[in-house]
N, C-alpha and C positions, 0 to 999 in steps of 0.2 A: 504494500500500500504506500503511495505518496502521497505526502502532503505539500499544495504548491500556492505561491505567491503571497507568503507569511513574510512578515518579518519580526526577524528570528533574532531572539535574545538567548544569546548561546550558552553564556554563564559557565563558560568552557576553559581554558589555561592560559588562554589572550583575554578573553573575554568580548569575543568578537559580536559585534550587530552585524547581521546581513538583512539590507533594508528588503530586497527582494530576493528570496530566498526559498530552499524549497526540502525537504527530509523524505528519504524511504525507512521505513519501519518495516523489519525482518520479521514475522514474529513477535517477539516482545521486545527488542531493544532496535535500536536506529542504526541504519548498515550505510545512509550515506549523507551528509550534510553539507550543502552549499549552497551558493548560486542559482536561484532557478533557471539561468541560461544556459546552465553545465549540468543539470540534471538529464540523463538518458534515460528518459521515462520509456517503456517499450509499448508498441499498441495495446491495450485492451488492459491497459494495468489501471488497476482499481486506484482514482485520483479524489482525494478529498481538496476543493477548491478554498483557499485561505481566505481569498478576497481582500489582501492587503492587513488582516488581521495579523494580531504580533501573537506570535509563538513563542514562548518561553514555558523551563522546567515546571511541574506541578510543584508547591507547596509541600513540605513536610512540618507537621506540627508534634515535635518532642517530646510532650505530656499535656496530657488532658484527660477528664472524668465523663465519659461518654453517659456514666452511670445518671449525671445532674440535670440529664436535659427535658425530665418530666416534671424539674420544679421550678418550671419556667412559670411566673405569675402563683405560685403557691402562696398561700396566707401564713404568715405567723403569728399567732396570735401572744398579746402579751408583752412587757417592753422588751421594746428591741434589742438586741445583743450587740453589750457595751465596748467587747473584745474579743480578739482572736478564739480562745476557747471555749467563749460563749455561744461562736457564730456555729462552732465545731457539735457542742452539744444541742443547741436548740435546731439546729437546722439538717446538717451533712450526716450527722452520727444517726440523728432519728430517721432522714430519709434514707438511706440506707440498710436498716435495719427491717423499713417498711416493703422494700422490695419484691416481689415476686418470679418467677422466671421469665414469666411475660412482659412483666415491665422492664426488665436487662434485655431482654430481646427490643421492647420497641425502645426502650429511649436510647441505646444504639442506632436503631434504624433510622428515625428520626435526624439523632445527631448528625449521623452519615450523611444523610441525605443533604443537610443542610452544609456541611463542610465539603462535600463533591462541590456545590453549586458554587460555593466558594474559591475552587481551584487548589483545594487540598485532594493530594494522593495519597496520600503517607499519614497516618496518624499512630502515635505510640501512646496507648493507654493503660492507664488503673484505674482498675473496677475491685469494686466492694459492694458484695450485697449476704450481710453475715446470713441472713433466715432464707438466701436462697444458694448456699455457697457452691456446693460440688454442682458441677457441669455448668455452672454459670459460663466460665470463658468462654463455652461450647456456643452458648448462647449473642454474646458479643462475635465470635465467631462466621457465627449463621449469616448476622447484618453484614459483616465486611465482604463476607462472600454474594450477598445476595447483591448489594451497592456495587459491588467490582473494588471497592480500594484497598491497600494496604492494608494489614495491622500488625500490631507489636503491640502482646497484650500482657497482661500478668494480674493475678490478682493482690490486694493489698490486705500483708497477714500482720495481724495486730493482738493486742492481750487485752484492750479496751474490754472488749466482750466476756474477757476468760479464758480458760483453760483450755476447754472443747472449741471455741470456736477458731482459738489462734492456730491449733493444729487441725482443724481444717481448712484453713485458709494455706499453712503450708501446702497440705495435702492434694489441692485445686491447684495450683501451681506446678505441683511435682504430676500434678497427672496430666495437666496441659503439655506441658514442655514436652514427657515423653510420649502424647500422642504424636507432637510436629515431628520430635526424632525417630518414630517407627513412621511416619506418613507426612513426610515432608509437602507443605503446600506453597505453591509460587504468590499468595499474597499474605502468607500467615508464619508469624517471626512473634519468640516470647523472649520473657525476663524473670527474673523471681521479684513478687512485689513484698516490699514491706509499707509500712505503713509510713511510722517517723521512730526517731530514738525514745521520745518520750512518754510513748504507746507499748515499747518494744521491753521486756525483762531480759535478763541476761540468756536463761535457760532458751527460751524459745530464740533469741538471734544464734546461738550458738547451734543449734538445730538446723535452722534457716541457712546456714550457712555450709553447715554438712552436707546437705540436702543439696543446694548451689553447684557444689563442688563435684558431684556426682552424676550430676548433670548439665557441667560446664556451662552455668548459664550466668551473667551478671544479673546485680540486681536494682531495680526502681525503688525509690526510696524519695521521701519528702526530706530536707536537712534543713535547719534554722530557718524555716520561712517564717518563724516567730519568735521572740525573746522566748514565750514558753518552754520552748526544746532545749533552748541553751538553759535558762533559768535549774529545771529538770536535771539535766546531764551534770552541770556543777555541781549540783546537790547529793543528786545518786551514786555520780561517778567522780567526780573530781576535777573533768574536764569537759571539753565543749563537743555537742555533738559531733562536729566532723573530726575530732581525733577519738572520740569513743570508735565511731564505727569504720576509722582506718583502724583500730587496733584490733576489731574486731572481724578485718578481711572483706568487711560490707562493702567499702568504696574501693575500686580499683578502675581498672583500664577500660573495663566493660561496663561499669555500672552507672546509673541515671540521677545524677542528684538534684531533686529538682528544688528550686527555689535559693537558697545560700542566701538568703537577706542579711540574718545575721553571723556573719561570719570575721573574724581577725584578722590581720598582716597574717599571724601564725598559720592558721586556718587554709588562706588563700594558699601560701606556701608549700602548703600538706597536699591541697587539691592538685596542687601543679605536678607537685612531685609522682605523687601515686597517680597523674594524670586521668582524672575521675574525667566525665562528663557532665559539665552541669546547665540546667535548664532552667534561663531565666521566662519568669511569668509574670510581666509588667502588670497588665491590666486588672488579676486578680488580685496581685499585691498590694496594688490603687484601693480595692475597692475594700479588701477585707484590711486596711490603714494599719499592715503589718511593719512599714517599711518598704524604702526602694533597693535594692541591692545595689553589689559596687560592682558594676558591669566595666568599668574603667579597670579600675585596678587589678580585678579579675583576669580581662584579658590583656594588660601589660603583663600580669606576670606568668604567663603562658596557657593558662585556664581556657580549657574547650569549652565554650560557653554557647550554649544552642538556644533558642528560640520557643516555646511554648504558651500554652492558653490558659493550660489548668479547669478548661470545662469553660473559659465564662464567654468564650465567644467561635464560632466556628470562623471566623475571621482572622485570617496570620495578620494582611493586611494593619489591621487593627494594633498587634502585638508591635508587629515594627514600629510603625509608630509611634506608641505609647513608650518602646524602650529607649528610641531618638530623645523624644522631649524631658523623658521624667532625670536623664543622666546631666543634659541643659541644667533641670531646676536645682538638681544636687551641685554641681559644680558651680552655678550663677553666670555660666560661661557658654555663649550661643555657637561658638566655633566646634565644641568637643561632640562627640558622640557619633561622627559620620561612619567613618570607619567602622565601628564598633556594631552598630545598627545593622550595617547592610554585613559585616561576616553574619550575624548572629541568625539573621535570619537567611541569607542565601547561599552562603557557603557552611557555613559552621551546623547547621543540621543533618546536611546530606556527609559533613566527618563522619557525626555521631552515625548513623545509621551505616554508614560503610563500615566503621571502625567495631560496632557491634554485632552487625550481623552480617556483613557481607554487600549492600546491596548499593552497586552503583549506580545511584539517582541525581538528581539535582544538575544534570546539566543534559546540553542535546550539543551529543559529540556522538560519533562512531563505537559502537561497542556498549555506548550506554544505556539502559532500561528506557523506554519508551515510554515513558511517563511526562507530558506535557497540557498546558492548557494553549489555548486559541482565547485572547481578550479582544474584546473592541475597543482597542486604543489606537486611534490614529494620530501622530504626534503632532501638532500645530506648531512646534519648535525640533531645528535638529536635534538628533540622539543620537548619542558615540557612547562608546567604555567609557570615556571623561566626562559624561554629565550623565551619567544612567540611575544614580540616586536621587537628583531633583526628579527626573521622570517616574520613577518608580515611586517617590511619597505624596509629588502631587498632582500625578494623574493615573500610573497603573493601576495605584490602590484602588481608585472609585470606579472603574471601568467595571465593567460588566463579563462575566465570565462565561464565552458562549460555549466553549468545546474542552473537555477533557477524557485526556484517554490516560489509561494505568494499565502496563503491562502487556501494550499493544492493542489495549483492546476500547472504544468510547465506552464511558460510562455517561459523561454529563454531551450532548449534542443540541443545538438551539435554547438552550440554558434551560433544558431539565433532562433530569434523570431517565435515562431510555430502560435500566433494569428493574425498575418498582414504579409503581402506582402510586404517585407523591401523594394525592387526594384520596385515595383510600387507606395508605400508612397514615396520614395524620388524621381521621378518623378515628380507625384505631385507638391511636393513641389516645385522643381526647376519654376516649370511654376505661383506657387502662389509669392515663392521671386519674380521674374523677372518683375511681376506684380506690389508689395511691392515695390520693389526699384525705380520704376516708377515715384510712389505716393511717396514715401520718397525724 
C-alpha cells in the first residue's frame, strides 16, 4: 500500500520535512520513504491519496489509567478533597474498587476510542480494578485489540486493600505476562504494575520482584508524584522513595517511573545512574496541585524522561503543552523549556518503548513500524526541522486528526473509528456508568 502526496514529518535522524512526499507500507512497517516524484508506484497498487495532508509518526502516551474514563462527570458528594490522599480515597480508590469486568472492558473501549481519534497509537497502561482483579488485563486486552492500537499493560499491585488482594494483583500480572510469552501478540507488550512505595510493604515488593525477575519483565510504578510517598518512605524507611525502590531492584533500565514531582539532586542522580524511565504527567499534576516536576534538571542530568496523561486526557497534544508552559512558570524564564518539550514528547517516548520492549515506533523511516497519522494541517507559514516546534504547539496540536493507521493497518479513517461502533460503544457505556455510579 502507498501513501501519496502527504507531507511528511519524518521525525527520523535528520529530521527531514518532505513537503511532497509519498510512503509504501510493507505489511506492518514502511519499506520506502521519499519524494513523491521518486516513488515507483507499480499499476494497480493499492494508493491511499494524502491530498496534501501532513503525515507524521502516531502518538505514544507512557502512562495512563484507561480504568478512569467512566468517571467522567461523576458526583462527589461531600466537601471536596482538600489533598492529594484525599483525592486518592474519596474518589480513585473507591472507583476502582466499584469496578466490574464490564466496566474495565468498556471504559477501555471508550478510552481507546477517544485516544485513536486523537492520533495516539501506542498507549502504556495501569489498570486497577481490586473486586474485579484476575482476567481483568484480559479484558483491557479485548479493547486494544478490538480499536486496533497498541498496548503495554500491567496491573497495579498494592497492600491498600490487604493481604489477599495484593497477591492477587501480583498474580494478574504474572498471568498476563506469561500469556504474551506463550502467545506472543503484534499489538500487546506488559510490565509488572505496582502501585507507589507508600501503598507497597516490604514482604509483598520483595515478592513483586521475584516474580519480575522470572519473568524478565520491568516494572510501572507511581514515584513521588506526592510529598505523601516521600513523607511515608522517610518515616518507614529512612529514605526517599526512589532510593527505597532502587535498593529494592524496582527501578532499573526497564522500569516506568511515573511522575518524580518530588524528587532530590540525590534522587535525580540515582534515576540517571540506574537509568530508570521516567514519565512526566503535567496536566494531572496541575490539577491534583501535587507539584510541577523538574523536567529541566531531570533531563540535564541524563534522565529518560517521557511524556504521559495519567488518564486525565486522551490528548498528548495537551500534555506537551502543559509541560512547555508549566517549566516557563517554575523557572520565570520564557526562553527555557523548548528542547525539553518537544524530546519528551516526540523522541523520548518512542526510547522508552524501544528501550523496553523492543518496538520501533515514532518515526517514518524505512524498517520502521507503520504506525502514522494523516492531520489536516496545511501550513500558512514555511516549515523546516528549524521551526517544526512553533508549528507543532500552534497549529498541529488543534488540527484535526483525519487518518490513523497502527501496525499497517487504519484504525481511525475520515476521523472515526472504522473497527467499532463509536454510537453504540458509548451507549453502552452510559448504561454501564449509570450502573458504576450506583455502586460508587
Amino acid at each position: 500500500m502507498w501513501i501519496r502526496n502527504a507531507r511528511i514529518l519524518t521525525f527520523d535522524d535528520t529530521n527531514r520535512v518532505i513537503d511532497d512526499g509519498a510512503v509504501r507500507v510493507d505489511d506492518a512497517v514502511f519499506g520506502w520513504v521519499g519524494p513523491a516524484n521518486q516513488a515507483a508506484i507499480p499499476p494497480g497498487e493499492k494508493v491511499l491519496e494524502a491530498r496534501g495532508k501532513l503525515l507524521m509518526p502516531a502518538l505514544i502516551n507512557c502512562h495512563t489509567h484507561l480504568y478512569s474514563t467512566l468517571a467522567r462527570g461523576i458526583e462527589l458528594r461531600g466537601k471536596p478533597p482538600k489533598n492529594f490522599p484525599e483525592i486518592l480515597r474519596k474518589l480513585w480508590w473507591r472507583l476502582d474498587r466499584a469496578l466490574n469486568s464490564d466496566d474495565v472492558y468498556y471504559s477501555a473501549l471508550v478510552g481507546l476510542i477517544d485516544c485513536a481519534k486523537a492520533g495516539l497509537g501506542t498507549l502504556v497502561d495501569h489498570h486497577s480494578s481490586p473486586n474485579a482483579c484476575r482476567g481483568s488485563l484480559d479484558r483491557v486486552a479485548q479493547a486494544f485489540e478490538e480499536v486496533g492500537l497498541r498496548g503495554c499493560l500491567c496491573y497495579e499491585t498494592t497492600d491498600r486493600n490487604g493481604a489477599a488482594n495484593a497477591k492477587a494483583g501480583l498474580s494478574e500480572n504474572m498471568r498476563f505476562l506469561e500469556r504474551l510469552r506463550r502467545q506472543p501478540h503484534p499489538l500487546l507488550q506488559a510490565s509488572f504494575g505496582l502501585h507507589a512505595s507508600f501503598t507497597l510493604q516490604e514482604r509483598t515488593l520483595e515478592r513483586c520482584v521475584e516474580a519480575a525477575r522470572g519473568l524478565d519483565a520491568g516494572f510501572h510504578i507511581h514515584v513521588a508524584e506526592d510529598r505523601c510517598d516521600v513523607v511515608d518512605a522517610r518515616r518507614r524507611f529512612g529514605r526517599t522513595p526512589v532510593k527505597r525502590l532502587s535498593e529494592r531492584d524496582v527501578l532499573g533500565e526497564r522500569s516506568l517511573a511515573a511522575h518524580c514531582v518530588h524528587v532530590n539532586a540525590a534522587d535525580i542522580a540515582l534515576l540517571a545512574r540506574r537509568q530508570v524511565n521516567v514519565v512526566h504527567n503535567p496536566q494531572s499534576n496541575c490539577n491534583n496541585a501535587v507539584g510541577a516536576a523538574k523536567l529541566l534538571e531531570m533531563v540535564k542530568a541524563g534522565v529518560l524522561v517521557g511524556l504521559g496523561s495519567d488518564g486525565y486526557t486522551p490528548r498528548l497534544w495537551e500534555e506537551f503543552k502543559t509541560a512547555f508552559h508549566v517549566q516557563k512558570l517554575r523557572r520565570g524564564d520564557p526562553r527555557v523549556a523548548y528542547a525539553e518539550a518537544y524530546a519528551v514528547a516526540f523522541l523520548n517516548n518512542r526510547q522508552i518503548v524501544k528501550k523496553i520492549w523492543g518496538l520501533d515506533l515514532g518515526r517514518i523511516a524505512a524498517g520502521a513500524s507503520a504506525d502514522f497519522i494523516l492531520v489536516d494541517y496545511y501550513p500558512p507559514t514555511p516549515i523546516h526541522a528549524g521551526n517544526l516546534f512553533g508549528h507543532l504547539l500552534f497549529g498541529i496540536a488543534h488540527a484535526p486528526v483525519d487518518t490513523l493507521m497502527v501496525n499497517g493497518k487504519i484504525v481511525v479513517q475520515d476521523k472515526t473509528c472504522v473497527n467499532v461502533d463509536e454510537a453504540a460503544v458509548a451507549e453502552r457505556a452510559r448504561a454501564q456508568a449509570r450502573a458504576l455510579w450506583q455502586r460508587f
